[in-house]
C-alpha positions as CSV (number, residue, x, y, z in Angstrom):
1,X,29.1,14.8,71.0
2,X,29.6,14.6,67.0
3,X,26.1,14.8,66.9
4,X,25.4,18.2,67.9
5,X,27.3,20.6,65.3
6,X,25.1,18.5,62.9
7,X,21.9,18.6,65.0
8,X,22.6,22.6,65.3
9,X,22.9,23.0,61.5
10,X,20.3,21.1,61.1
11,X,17.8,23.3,63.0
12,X,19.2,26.2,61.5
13,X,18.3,25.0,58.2
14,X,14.7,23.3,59.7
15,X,14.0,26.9,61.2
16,X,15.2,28.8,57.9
17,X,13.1,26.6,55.9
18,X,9.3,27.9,57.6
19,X,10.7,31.3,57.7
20,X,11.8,30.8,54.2
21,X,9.0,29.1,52.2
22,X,6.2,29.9,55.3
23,X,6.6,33.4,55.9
24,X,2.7,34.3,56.4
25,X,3.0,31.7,59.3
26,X,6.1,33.3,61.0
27,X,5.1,36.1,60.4
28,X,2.4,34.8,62.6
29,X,4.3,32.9,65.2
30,X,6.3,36.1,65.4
31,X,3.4,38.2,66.0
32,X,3.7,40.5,63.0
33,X,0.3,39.1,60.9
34,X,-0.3,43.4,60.1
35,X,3.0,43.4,58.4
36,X,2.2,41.3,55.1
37,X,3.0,43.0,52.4
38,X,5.1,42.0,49.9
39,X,8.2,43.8,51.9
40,X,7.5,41.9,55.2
41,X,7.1,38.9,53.5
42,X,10.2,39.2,51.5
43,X,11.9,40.1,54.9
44,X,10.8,37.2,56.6
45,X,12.2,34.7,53.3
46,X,15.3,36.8,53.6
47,X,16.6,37.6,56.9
48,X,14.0,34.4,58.6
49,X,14.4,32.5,56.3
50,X,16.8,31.2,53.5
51,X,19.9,33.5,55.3
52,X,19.7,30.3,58.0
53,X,19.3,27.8,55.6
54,X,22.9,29.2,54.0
55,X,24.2,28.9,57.3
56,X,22.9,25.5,57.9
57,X,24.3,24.5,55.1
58,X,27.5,26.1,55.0
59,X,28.2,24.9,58.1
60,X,27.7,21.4,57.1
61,X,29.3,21.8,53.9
62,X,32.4,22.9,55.5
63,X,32.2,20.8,58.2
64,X,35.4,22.6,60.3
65,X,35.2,23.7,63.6
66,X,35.6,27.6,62.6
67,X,32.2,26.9,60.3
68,X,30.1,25.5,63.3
69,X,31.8,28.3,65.4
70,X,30.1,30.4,63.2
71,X,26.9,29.2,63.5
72,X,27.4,29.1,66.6
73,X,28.3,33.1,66.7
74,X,25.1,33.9,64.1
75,X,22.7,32.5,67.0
76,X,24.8,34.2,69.6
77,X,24.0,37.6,67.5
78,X,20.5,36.6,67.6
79,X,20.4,36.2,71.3
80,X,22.0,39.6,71.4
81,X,18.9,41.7,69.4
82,X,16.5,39.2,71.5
83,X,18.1,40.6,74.9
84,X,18.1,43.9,73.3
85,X,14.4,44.0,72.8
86,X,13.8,42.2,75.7
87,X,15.4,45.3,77.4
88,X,14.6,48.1,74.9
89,X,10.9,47.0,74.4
90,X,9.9,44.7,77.1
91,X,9.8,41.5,77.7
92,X,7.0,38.4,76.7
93,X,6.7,35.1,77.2
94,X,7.5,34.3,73.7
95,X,10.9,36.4,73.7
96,X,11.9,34.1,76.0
97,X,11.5,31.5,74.8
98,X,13.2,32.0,71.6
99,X,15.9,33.6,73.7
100,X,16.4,30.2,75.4
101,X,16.4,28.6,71.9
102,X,19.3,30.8,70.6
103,X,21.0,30.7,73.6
104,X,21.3,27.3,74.0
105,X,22.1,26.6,70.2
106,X,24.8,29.7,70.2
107,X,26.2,28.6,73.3
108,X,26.9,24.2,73.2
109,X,28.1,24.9,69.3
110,X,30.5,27.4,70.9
111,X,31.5,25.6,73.8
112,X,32.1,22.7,71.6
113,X,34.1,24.3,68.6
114,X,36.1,27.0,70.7
């Protein structure tokens, strides 16, 4: 089980890093290819991007049980605006799935650290 507040940092940081230096390609992924000038892009970096490689790497850096909680709660806020969309503006496929991503991430580095 030591493994996983790690493993959750670590693909904090891994899916910081495309939104971060890759932001043409999520904007992509995310369905939002119209939306590439220089303020989307600099969106994506920001709020995609680096903001989860700081977490990632705050949480490791700290390496307490309230820093993984955190995390934890920063991917349970993201579940929070998926489910509101999902609601608010329909629901896809895709929403889903990165519901089910956030979820699970939010929810075993809470479980573990609460």
């Amino acid at each position: 089980m030591d493994f996983l507040n790690p493993l959750a940092a670590l693909i904090s940081i891994g899916f910081g890093v495309i939104g971060w230096l890759m932001p043409k390609y999520t904007l992509q992924v995310l369905n939002l290819e119209g939306h590439t000038d220089t303020m989307g892009v600099s969106e994506i970096r920001a709020s995609g991007g680096a903001l989860f490689v700081g977490m990632g790497i705050g949480a490791l850096y700290l390496g307490t049980p309230a820093a993984f909680a955190m995390l934890g709660m920063c991917w349970l806020g993201a579940s929070i605006g998926r489910i509101t969309s999902i609601v608010l503006d329909g629901n896809t496929r895709k929403k889903t799935g990165f519901l089910i991503v956030e979820l699970i991430v939010a929810l075993t580095v809470l479980a573990i650290n609460l």
